[in-house]
C-alpha positions as CSV (number, residue, x, y, z in Angstrom):
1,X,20.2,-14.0,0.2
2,X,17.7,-16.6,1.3
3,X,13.6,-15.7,0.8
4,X,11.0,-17.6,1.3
5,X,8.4,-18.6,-1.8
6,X,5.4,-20.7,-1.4
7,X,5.9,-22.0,2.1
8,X,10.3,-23.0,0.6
9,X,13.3,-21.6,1.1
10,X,15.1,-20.4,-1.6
11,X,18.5,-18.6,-2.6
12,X,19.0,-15.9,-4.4
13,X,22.5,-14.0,-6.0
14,X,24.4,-16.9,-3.9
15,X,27.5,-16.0,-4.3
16,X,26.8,-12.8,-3.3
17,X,28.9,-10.5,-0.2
18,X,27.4,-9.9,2.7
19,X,27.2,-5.7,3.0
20,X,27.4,-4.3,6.7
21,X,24.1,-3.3,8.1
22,X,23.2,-0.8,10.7
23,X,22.7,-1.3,14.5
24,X,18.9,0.1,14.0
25,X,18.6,-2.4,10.7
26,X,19.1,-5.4,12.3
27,X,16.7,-4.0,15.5
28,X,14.1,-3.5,12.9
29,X,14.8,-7.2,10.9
30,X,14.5,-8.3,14.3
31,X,11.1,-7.3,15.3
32,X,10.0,-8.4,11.6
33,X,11.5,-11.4,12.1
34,X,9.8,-11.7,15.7
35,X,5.9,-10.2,14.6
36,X,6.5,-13.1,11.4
37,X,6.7,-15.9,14.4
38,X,4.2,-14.4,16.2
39,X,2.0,-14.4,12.9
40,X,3.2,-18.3,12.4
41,X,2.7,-19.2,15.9
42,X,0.4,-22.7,16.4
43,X,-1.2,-21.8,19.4
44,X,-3.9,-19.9,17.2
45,X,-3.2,-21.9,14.4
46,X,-0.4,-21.8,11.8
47,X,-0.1,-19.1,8.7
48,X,3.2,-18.9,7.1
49,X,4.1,-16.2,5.2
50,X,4.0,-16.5,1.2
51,X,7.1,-15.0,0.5
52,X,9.9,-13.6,2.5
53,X,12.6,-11.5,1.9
54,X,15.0,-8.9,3.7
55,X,12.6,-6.4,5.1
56,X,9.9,-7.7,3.4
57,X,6.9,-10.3,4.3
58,X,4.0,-11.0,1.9
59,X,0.8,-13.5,3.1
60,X,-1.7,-14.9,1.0
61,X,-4.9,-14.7,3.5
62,X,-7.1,-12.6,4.8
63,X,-5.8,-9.7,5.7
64,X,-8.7,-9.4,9.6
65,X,-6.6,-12.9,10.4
66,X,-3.1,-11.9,9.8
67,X,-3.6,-8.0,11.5
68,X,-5.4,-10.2,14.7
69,X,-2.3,-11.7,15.2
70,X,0.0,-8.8,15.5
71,X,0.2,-6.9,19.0
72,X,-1.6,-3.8,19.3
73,X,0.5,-0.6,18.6
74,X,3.3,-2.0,16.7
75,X,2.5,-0.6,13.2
76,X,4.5,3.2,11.9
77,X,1.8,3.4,8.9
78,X,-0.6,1.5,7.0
79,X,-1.6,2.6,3.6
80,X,-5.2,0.3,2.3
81,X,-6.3,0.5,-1.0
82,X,-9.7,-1.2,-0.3
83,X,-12.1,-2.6,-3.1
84,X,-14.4,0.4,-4.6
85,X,-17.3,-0.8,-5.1
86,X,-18.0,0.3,-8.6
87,X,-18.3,-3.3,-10.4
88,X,-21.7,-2.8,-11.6
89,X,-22.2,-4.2,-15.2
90,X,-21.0,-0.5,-15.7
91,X,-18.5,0.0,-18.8
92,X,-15.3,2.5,-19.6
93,X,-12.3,3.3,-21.8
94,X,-8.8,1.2,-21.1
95,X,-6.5,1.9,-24.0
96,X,-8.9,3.6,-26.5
97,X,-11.4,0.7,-26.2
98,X,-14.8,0.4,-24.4
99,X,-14.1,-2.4,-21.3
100,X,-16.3,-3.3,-18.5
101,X,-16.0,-1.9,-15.2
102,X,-16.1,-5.1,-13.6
103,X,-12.8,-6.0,-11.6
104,X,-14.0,-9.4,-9.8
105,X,-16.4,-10.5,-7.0
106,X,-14.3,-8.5,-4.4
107,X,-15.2,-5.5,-6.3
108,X,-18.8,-5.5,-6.0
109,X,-21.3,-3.8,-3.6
110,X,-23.4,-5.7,-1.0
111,X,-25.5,-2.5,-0.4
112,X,-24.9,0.3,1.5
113,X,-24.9,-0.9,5.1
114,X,-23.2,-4.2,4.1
115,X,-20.7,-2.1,2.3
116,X,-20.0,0.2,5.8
117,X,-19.9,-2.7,7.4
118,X,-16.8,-4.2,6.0
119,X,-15.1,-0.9,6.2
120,X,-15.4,-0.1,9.7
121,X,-14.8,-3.7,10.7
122,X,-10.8,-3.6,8.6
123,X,-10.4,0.0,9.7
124,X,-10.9,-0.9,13.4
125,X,-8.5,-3.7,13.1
126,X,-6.1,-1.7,11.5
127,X,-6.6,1.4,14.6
128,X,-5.8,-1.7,17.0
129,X,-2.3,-2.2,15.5
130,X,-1.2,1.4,14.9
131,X,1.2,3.2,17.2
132,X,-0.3,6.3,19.1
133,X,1.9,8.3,16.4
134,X,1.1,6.0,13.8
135,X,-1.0,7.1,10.6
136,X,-3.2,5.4,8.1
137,X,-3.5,6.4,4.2
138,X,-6.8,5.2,2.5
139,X,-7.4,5.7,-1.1
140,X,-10.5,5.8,-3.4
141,X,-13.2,7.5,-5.5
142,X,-16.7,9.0,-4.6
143,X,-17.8,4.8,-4.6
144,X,-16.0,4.0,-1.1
145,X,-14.4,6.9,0.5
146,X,-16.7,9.3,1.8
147,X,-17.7,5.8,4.2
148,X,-14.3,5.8,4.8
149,X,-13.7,8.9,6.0
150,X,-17.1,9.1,8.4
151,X,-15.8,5.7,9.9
152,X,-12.4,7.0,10.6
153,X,-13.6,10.1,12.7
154,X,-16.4,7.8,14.2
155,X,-13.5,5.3,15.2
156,X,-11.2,8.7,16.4
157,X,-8.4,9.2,14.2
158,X,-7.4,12.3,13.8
159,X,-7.8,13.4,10.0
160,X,-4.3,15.1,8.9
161,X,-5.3,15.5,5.1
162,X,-7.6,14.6,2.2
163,X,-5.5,14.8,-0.9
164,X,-6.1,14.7,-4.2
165,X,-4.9,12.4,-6.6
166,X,-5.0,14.2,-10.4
167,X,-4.6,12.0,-13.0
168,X,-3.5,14.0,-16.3
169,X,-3.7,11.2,-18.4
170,X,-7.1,9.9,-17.3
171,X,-9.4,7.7,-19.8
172,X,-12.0,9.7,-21.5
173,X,-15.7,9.4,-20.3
174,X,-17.7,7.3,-22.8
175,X,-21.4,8.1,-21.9
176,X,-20.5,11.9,-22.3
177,X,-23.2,11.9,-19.8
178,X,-20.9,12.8,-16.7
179,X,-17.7,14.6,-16.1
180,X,-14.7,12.9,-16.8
181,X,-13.5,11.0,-13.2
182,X,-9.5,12.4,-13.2
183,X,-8.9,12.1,-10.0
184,X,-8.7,9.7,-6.6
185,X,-8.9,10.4,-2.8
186,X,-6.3,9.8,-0.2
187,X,-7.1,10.4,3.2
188,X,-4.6,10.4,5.5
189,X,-4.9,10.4,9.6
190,X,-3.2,9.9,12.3
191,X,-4.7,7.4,15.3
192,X,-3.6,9.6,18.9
193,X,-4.9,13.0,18.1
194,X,-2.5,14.1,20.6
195,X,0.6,12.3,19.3
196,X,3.4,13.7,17.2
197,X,3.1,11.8,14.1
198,X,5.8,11.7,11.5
199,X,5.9,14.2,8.4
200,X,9.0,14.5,6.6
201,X,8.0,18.2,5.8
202,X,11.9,19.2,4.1
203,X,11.9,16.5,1.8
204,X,8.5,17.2,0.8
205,X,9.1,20.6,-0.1
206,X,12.6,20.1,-1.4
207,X,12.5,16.8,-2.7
208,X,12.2,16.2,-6.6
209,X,9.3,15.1,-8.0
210,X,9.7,15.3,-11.8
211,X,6.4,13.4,-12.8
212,X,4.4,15.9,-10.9
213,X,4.0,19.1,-13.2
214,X,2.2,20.9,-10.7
215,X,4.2,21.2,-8.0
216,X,7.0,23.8,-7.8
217,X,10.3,24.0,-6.9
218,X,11.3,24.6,-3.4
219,X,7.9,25.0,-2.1
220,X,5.3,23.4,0.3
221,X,3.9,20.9,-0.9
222,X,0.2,21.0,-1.4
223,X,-2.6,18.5,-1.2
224,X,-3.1,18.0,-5.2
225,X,-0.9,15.9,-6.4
226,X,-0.5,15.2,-10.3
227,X,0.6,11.6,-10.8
228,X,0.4,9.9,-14.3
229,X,-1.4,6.4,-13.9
230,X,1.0,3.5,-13.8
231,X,3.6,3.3,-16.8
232,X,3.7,0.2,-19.0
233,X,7.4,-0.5,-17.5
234,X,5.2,-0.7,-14.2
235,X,3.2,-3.6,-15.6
236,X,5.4,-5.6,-16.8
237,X,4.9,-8.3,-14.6
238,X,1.2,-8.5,-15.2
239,X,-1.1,-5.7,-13.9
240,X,-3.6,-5.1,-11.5
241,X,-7.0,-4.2,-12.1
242,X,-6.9,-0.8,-9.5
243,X,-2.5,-0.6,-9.5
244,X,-1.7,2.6,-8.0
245,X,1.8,4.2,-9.5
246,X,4.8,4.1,-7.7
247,X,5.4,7.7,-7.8
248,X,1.9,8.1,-5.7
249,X,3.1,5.4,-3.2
250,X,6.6,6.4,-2.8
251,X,5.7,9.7,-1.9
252,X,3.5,8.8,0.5
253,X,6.0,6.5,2.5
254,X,8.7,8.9,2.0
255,X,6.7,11.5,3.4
256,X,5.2,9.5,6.8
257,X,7.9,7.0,7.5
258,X,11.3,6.3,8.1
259,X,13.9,4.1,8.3
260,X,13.1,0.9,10.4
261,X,9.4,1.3,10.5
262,X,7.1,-0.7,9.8
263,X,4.6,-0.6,7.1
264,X,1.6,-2.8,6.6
265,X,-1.1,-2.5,3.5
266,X,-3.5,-5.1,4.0
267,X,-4.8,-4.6,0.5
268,X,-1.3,-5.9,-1.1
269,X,-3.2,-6.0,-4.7
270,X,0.1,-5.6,-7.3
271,X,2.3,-5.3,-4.3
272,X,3.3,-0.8,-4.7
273,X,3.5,-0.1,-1.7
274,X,5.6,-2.7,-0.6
275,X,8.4,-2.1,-4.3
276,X,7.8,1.6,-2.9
277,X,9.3,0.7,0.7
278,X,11.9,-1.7,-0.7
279,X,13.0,1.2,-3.6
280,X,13.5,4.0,-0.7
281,X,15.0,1.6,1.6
282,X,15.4,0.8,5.4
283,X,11.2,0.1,6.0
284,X,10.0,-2.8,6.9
285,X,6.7,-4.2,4.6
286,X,4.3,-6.4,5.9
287,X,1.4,-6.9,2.8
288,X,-1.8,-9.1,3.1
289,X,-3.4,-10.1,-0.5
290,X,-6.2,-13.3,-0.4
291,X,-6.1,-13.2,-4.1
292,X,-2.6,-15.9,-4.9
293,X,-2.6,-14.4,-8.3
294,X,-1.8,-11.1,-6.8
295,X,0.5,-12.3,-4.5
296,X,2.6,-14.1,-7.5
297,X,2.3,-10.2,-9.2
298,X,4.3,-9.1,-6.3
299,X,6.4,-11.9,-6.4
300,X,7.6,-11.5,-9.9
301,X,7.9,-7.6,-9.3
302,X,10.1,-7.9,-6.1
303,X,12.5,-10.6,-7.7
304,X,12.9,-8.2,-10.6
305,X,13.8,-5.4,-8.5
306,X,16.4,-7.5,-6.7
307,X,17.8,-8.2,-10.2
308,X,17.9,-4.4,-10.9
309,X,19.7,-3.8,-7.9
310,X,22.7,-6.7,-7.5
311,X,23.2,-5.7,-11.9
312,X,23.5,-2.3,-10.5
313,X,26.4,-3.1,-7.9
């Protein structure tokens, strides 16, 4: 299987079979392989992807440059973990010790009508790419998300859900001066009020979700959802300052996409959404991350998933 790392080609498992693929796999690695020229094209200048592997394409830039270059209604779903805003000198509790709050210059606020700024300007060029059908997931806490959700009903998406992320095993609250932040927003909406969008309502209420003690067997599913923070086996490849779990992320593709669509999160951070796609198979990933660290996070977790997976056949 060839990939590409760093701008080079590479092989991996080489002496690997080739396994048979379907007709709609190869459409869909295809168009990736077709929106990744595009992307690359030197009319507008250049930008070759960081890494590249089946189904998967990760660039280290900014993310307003890449989602420019790909045509308008072409995305299934987008899911954008945007920074918070909450570096402020502030401090909290990581593993029973007192840390600072600060995550890195990309974290911190420019004021209020700076901060709106940014988000209606990556939120509009994320609307331009989406399908009519096609539905964006935006996550974060009280710092970032109520702009969010304003700009998304000023821009005309059609809000499906607000869910609510529990955390059970949140860090304590320090200052003892507030209640104890457990929990995270998701928003999810779709961009064509009138279109069908997909919801993959069986699995939902059928599927198995052992992590999540609150919801019951065999029933709808409801809009709290109780995920654990990420794992340490989750980590193990370095971390990210604001890593969502896998469990959060692969129920969220699982329940909006299918097979042979194409995702995009043009906040890649640790890379989650993009192990979440490759775990359940058949999507298409497109992830944007300006930080090269990041990008060699996400790196380091796909290769080791690709390990998993040819030790398992």
């Amino acid at each position: 299987m060839k990939y590409i790392h760093n701008g080079k080609y590479m092989n991996s498992n080489p002496g690997k079979k080739k396994t048979a693929v379907s007709k709609k796999g190869k459409s869909s690695n295809r168009d990736l392989t077709k929106l990744m020229e595009n992307i690359s094209h030197p009319s507008h200048g250049s930008i070759m992807p960081y890494y590249k592997s089946d189904g998967f394409i990760l660039y280290n830039d900014d993310s307003l440059e890449i989602l420019e270059r790909i045509p308008e209604n072409s995305v299934d779903m987008i899911f954008a973990d945007p920074p918070y805003m909450l570096s402020n000198d502030g401090f909290t509790c990581q593993n029973g010790k007192m840390v600072s709050v600060n995550k890195g210059k990309w974290d911190k606020s420019s004021g209020f009508d700076e901060d709106m700024k940014f988000h209606e300007i990556w939120i509009s060029a994320c609307r331009r790419v989406l399908k009519p059908e096609g539905t964006i997931w935006i996550s974060g806490t009280y710092h970032s998300i109520y702009q969010c959700g304003f700009l998304l009903q000023k821009l005309n998406f059609h809000l499906l859900n607000d869910i609510t992320w529990f955390k059970p095993n949140a860090s304590p609250n320090l200052s003892c001066r507030f209640f104890t932040a457990s929990h995270e927003t998701v928003l999810w909406a779709r961009k064509d009020k009138k279109a069908k969008h997909t919801f993959n309502y069986e699995l939902m209420k059928n599927g198995e979700f052992p992590e999540d003690k609150m919801k019951k067997e065999n029933t709808q599913m409801r809009s709290v959802w109780s995920i654990p923070t990420p794992p340490q086996n989750e980590k193990g490849s370095g971390k990210h300052p604001t890593q969502k779990p896998l469990a959060l992320l692969k129920r969220i593709v699982a329940a909006s996409t299918n097979p042979g669509d194409l995702i995009i999160d043009p906040f890649n951070g640790a890379g989650t959404t993009g192990i979440a796609s490759q775990l359940l198979g058949g999507r298409n990933y497109i992830g944007i991350e300006i930080n090269q660290g990041y990008c060699d996070l996400t790196v380091k977790r796909v290769e080791k998933l690709k390990e998993k997976n040819a030790g398992a056949e």
